[in-house]
C-alpha positions in Angstrom: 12.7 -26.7 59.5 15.1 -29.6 59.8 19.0 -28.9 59.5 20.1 -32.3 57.9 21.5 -31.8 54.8 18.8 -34.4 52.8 15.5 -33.2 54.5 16.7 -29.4 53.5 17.0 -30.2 49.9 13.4 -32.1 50.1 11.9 -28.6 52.1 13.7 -27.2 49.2 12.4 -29.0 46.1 8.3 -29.1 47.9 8.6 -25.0 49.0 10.1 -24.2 46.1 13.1 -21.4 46.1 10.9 -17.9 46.3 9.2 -19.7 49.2 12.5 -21.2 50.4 13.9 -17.4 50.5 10.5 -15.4 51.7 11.4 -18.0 54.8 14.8 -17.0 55.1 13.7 -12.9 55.4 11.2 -14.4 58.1 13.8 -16.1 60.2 16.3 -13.3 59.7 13.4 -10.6 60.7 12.3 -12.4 63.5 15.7 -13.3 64.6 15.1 -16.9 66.6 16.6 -20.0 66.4 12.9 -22.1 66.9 9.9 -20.4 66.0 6.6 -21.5 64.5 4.4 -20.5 61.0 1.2 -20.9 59.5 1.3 -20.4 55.8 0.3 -21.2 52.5 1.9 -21.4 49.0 0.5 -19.4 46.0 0.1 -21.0 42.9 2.7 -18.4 41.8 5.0 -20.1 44.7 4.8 -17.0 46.8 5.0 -17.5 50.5 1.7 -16.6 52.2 2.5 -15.9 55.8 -0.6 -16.1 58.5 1.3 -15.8 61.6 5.0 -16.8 63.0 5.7 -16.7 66.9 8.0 -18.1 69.3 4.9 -19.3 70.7 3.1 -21.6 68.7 1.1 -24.2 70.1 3.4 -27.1 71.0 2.0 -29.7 74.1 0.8 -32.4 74.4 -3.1 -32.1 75.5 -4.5 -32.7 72.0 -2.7 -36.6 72.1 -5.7 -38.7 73.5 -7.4 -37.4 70.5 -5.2 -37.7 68.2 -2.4 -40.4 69.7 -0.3 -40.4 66.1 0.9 -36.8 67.0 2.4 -37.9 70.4 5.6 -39.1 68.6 6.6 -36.5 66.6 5.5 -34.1 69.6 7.7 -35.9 72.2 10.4 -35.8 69.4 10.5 -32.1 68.6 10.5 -31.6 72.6 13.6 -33.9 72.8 15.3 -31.6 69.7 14.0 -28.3 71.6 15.5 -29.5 74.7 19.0 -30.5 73.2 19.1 -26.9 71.1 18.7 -25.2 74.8 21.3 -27.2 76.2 23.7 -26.5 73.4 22.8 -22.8 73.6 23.6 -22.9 77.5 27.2 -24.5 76.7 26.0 -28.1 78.1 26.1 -30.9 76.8 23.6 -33.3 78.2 21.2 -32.9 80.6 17.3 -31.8 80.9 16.0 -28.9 81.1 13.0 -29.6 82.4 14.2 -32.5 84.7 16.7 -29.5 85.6 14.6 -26.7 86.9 12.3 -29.3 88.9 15.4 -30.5 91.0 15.8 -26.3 91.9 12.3 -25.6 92.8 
C-alpha cells in the first residue's frame, strides 16, 4: 500500500472501508512494515484473504516476458531499499551495493 496522502484516499474509495479495515487487522496481526497479499473483494465488500507473507514473489525473472513490469519492479525495489535504510538509521546508501562490497 502506498503512504502518500492522495493514493491512500484512492486505495480507500476502490477497497472500500470494511476492506480498508480487514487490512489494517492484517498488517497489525502480521506485524511488518512490507509484506505481500493475494485477495479478493466480496460483493458485500468483505476482504477475502488467500495468503499474506513477507515473502511474496518480488524479482525480476518474469521481465523478458512481460518487460511492462520491469518498471514498477525496479521501483518497489528502490522504495524497499530506502525503507531498510531508514530502518537501519541511514540515510542513503544501498543495500545491496552494500553487502557486496563486505563479501
Amino acid at each position: 500500500m502506498f503512504t502518500t496522502k492522495e493514493l491512500r484516499r484512492r486505495e480507500q474509495a476502490f477497497l472500500g472501508a470494511t476492506a480498508m479495515t480487514a487490512f489494517g487487522a492484517v498488517r497489525h496481526r502480521v506485524g511488518l512494515v512490507f509484506f505481500g497479499a493475494d485477495f479478493a473483494l466480496a460483493p458485500s465488500g468483505e476482504l477475502i484473504l488467500f495468503e499474506c507473507n513477507a515473502a511474496m514473489r518480488h524479482n525480476f525473472d518474469h521481465t523478458q516476458a512481460f518487460p511492462y513490469t520491469r518498471k514498477t519492479l525496479h521501483a518497489v525495489s528502490t522504495a524497499f531499499q530506502a525503507m531498510v535504510q531508514r530502518k537501519l538509521g541511514r540515510d542513503s546508501g544501498c543495500v545491496e551495493a552494500k553487502a557486496a562490497s563486505t563479501s
